[in-house]
C-alpha positions as CSV (number, residue, x, y, z in Angstrom):
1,X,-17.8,-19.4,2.5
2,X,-18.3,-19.6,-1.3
3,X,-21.6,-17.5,-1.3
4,X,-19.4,-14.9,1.0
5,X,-16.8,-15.0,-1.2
6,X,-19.1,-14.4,-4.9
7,X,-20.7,-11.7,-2.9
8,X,-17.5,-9.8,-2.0
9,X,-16.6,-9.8,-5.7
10,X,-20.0,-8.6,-7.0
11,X,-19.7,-5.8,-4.5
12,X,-16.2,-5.0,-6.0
13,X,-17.5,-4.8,-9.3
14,X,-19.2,-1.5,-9.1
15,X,-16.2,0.1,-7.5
16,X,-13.6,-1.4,-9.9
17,X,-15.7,0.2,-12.5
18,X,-16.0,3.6,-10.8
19,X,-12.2,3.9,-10.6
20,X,-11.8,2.8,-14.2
21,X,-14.2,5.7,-15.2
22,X,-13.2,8.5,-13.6
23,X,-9.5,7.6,-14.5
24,X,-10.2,7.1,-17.7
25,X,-12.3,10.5,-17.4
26,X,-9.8,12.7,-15.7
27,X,-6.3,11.8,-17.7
28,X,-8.6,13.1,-20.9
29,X,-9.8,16.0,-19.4
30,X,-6.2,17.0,-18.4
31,X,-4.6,19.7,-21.1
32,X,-2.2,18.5,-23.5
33,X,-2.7,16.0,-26.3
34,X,-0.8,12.7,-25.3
35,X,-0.4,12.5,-29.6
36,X,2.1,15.4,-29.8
37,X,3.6,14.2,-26.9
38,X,4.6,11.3,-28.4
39,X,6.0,12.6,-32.0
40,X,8.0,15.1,-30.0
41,X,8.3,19.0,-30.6
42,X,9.6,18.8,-34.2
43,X,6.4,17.0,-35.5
44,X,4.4,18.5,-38.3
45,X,0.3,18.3,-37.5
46,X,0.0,15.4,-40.2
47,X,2.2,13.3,-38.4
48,X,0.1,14.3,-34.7
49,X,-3.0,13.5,-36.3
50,X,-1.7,9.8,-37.4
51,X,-0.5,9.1,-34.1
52,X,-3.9,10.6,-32.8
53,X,-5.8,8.1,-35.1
54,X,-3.5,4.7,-34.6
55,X,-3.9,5.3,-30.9
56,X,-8.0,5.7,-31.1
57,X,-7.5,9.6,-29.6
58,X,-9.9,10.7,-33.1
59,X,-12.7,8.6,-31.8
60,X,-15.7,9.7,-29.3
61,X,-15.1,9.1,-25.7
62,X,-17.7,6.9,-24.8
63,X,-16.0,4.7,-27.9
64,X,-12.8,5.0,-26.5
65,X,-13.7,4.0,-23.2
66,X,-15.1,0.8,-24.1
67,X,-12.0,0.1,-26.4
68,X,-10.3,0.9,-23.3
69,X,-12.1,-1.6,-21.0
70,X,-12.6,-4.3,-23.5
71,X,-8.6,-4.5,-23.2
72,X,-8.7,-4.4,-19.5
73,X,-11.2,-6.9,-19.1
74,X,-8.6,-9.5,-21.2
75,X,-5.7,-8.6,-18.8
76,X,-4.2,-6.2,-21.4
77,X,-3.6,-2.8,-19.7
78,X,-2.4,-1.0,-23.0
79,X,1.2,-0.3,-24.3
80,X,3.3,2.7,-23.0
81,X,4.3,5.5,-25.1
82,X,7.3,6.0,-23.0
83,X,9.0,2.7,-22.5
84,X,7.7,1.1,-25.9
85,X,6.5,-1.5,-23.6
86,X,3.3,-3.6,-22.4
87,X,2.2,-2.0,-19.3
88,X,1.9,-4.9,-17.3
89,X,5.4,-6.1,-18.3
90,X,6.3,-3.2,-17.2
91,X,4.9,-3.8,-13.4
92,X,5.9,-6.6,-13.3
93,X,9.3,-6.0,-13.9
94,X,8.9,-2.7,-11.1
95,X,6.8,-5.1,-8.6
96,X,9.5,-6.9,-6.7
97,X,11.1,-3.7,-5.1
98,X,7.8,-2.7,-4.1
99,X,6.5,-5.5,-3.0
100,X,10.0,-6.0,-0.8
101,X,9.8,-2.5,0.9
102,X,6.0,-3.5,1.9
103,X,6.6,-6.6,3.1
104,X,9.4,-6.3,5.5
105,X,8.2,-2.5,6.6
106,X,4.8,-4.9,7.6
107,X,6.7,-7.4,9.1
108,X,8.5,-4.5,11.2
109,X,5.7,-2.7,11.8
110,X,3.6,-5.8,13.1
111,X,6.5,-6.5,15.2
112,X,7.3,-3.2,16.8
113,X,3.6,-2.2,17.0
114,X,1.4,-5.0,18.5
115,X,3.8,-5.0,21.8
116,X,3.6,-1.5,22.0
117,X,0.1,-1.3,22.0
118,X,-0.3,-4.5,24.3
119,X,2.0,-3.0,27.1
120,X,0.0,0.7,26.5
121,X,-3.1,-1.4,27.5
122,X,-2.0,-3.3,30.0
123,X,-1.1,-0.2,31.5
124,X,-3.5,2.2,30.6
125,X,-3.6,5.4,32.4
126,X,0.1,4.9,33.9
127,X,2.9,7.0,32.5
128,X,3.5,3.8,29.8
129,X,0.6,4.6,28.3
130,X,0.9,7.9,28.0
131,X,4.6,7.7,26.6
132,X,2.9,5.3,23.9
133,X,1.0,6.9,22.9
134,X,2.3,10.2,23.0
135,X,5.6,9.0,20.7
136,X,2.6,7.3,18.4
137,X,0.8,10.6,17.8
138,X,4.7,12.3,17.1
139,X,5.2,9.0,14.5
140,X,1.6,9.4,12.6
141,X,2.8,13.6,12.5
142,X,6.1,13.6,10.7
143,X,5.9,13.4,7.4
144,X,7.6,10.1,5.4
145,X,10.1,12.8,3.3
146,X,11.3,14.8,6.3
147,X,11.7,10.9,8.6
148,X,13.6,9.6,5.3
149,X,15.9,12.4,5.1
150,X,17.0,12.0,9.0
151,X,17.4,8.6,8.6
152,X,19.6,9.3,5.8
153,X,21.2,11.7,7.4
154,X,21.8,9.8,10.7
155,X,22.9,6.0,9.2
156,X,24.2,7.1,6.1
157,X,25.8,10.6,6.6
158,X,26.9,10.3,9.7
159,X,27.4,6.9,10.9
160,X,28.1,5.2,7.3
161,X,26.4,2.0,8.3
162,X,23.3,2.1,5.2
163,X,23.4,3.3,1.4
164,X,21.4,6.2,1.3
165,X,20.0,5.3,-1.8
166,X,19.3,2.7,-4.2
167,X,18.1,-1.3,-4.2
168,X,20.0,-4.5,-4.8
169,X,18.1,-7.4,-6.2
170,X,17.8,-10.6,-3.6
171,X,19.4,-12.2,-6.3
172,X,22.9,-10.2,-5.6
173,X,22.9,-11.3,-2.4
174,X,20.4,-11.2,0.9
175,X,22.9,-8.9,3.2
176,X,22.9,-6.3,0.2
177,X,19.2,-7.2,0.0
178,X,18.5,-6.0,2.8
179,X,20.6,-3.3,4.1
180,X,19.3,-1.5,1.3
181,X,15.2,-2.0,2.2
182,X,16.6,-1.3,6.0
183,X,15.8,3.0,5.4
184,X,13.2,3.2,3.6
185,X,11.5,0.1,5.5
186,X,12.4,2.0,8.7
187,X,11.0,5.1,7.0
188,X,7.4,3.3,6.7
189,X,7.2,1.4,10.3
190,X,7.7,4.4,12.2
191,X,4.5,5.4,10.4
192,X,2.6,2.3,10.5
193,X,3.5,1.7,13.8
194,X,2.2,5.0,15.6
195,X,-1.3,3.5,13.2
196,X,-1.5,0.0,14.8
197,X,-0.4,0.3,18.1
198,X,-3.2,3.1,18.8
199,X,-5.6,0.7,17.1
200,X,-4.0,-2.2,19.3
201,X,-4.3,-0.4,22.3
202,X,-7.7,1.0,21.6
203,X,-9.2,-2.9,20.7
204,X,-6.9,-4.4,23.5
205,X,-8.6,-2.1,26.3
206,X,-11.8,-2.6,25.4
207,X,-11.6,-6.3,25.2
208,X,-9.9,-6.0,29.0
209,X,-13.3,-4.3,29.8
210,X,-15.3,-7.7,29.5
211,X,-16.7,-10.4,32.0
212,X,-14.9,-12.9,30.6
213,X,-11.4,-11.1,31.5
214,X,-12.5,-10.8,35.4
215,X,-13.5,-14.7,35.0
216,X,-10.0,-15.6,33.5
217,X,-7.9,-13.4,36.4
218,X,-10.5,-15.5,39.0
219,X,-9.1,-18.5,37.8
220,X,-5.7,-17.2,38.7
221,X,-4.3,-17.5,34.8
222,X,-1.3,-15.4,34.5
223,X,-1.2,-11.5,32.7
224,X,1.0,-12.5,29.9
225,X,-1.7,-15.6,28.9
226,X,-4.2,-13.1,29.8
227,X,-2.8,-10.6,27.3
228,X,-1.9,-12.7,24.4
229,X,-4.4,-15.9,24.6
230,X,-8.0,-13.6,25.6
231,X,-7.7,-10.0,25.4
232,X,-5.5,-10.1,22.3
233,X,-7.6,-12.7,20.6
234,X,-10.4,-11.1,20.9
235,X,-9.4,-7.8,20.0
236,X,-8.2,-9.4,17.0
237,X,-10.5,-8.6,14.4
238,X,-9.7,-4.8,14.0
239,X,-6.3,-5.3,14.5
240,X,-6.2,-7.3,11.3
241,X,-8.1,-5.3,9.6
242,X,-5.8,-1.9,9.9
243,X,-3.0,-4.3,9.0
244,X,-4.6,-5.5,5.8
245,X,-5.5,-1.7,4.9
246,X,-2.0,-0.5,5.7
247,X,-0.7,-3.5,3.4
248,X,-2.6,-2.3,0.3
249,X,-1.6,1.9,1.5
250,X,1.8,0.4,1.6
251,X,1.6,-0.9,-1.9
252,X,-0.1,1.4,-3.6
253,X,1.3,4.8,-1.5
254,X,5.1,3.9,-1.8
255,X,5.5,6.6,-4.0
256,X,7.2,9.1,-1.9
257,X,9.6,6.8,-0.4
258,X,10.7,5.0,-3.3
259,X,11.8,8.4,-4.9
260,X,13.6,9.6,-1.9
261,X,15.5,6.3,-1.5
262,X,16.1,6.1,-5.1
263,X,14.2,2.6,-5.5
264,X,12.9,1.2,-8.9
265,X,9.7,0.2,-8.2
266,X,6.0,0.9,-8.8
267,X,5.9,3.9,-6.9
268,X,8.9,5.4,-9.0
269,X,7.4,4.0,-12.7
270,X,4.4,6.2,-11.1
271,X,5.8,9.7,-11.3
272,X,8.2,9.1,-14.3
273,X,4.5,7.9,-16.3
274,X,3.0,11.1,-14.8
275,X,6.2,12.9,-16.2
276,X,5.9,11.8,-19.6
277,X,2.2,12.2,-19.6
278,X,2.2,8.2,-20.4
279,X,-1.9,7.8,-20.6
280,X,-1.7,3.8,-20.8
281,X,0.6,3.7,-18.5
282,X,-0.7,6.1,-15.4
283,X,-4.3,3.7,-16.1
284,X,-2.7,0.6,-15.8
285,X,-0.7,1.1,-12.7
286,X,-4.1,2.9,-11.2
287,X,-6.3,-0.2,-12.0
288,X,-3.6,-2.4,-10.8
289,X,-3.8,-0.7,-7.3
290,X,-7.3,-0.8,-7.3
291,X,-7.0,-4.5,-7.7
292,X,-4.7,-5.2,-5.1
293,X,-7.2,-2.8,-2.7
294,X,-9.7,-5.2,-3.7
295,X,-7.9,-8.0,-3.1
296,X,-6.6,-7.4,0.4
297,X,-9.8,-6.1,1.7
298,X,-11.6,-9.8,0.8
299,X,-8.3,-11.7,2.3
300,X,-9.1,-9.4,5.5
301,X,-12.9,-9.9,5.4
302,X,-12.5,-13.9,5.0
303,X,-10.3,-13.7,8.0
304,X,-12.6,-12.7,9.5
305,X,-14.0,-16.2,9.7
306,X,-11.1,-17.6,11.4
307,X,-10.4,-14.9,13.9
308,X,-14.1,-14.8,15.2
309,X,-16.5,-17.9,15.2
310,X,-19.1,-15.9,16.1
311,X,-19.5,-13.8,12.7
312,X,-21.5,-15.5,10.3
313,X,-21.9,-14.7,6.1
């Protein structure tokens, strides 16, 4: 287990690196000079070119870079221009909202989606299956804007039953809590769902195709034990791993929805850094998704482990 595990983070290494490059790479290369963006429009050039030199911006790239990832290394991800903040107090503070719209769209997506694509293989072929899977192609096809605005539209405009908009700390209270994640979570699942039930039903099926399935219906266990205690079991593996992948999308891709719903999280600090052309900023929230990537995928490959005693590291 510990060899596995030192392994999996050597491998991460090279990638972490890659992403730190070519975003370090590619917010220099954009036009604009992040210096004069930060003394404003009224600034003379002597006052651009001390900004230029206390942020580093005078020095060679390759210098700048390793400035730059000495920082990171230490668990300091700069200081924003915009918010006159550190960046990572600044996730922190934006982190709960996120990590509350990805967590309970998960939980609803887990529970909506792994039925769904149990019931479209137990009756592959049939009409079920069909409907399944036709209202999961018609999930993964609408776009997360145009499903938040009927939503919002539908509960909020017309049937005043959710706040459009908006998110109330759990601190405030758990009903406010979480009739305000109830949209935008909904938002996600139907998304998520349409992902893991084909997945499910794909894994399911082909775990229904093995000897060990005719052995189990010979020895006259019922479907429903069937289902959940063989074929799902051993179908698990990729089941987990689209639901670890869709965890860190979740996280990291939460952009869209947190701006439609109004929500102050990661996803929103996102585009109002890329507004303001905040440099520290945009690489610290882009290493910090990285990480979490990173993360999750070793939590799904040491599950691995557990779900499948055959697999060996």
């Amino acid at each position: 287990m510990l060899n596995f595990l030192f392994r999996r983070v050597l491998a991460a290494m090279p990638v972490l690196m890659v992403v730190a490059i070519i975003v370090f790479m590619m917010l220099r290369m954009t036009p604009g000079d992040p210096a004069a963006v930060i003394v404003g429009d009224g600034a003379s050039a002597a006052d651009i070119n001390r900004v230029r030199t206390e942020l580093g911006l005078d020095k060679a790239l390759p210098v700048q870079f390793l400035a730059w990832l000495g920082q990171v290394l230490q668990g300091d991800l700069g200081y924003s221009f915009f918010y006159k903040m550190e960046v990572s107090q600044l996730i922190a503070q934006r982190l709960g909202p996120t990590l509350s719209v990805a967590g309970w769209t998960m939980v609803l997506t887990v529970l909506m989606a792994v039925p769904l694509g149990l019931l479209a293989a137990w009756r592959r072929g049939g009409w079920l299956d069909r409907s399944i899977m036709a209202a999961s192609v018609a999930g993964l096809s609408i776009p997360v804007f145009v499903g938040g605005y009927v939503l919002i539209w539908l509960f909020s405009m017309q049937l005043g039953w959710l706040p459009s908009q908006g998110y109330t700390p759990y601190a405030q209270g758990v009903l406010p809590w979480l009739s305000g994640l109830a949209l935008p979570c909904l938002t996600l699942a139907v998304l998520y769902t349409a992902l893991i039930a084909r997945v499910t039903r794909a894994a399911v099926s082909e775990a229904l195709t093995e000897d060990f399935v005719r052995t189990v219906r010979a020895k006259g266990v019922s479907e429903l034990r069937l289902m959940l205690r063989h074929a799902l079991t051993n179908a698990a593996v990729p089941i987990v791993t689209v639901i670890g992948l869709s965890l860190a999308g979740l996280i990291s891709g939460v952009v869209v929805t947190e701006t439609i719903f109004a929500i102050p999280g990661v996803g929103q600090l996102t585009v109002d850094a890329v507004l303001s052309r905040d440099y520290p900023l945009i690489q610290g929230i882009t290493i910090f998704f990285s990480l979490v990537y990173v993360v999750i995928n070793l939590l799904v490959d040491l599950s691995y482990l557990m779900l499948d005693p055959r697999i060996r590291y």
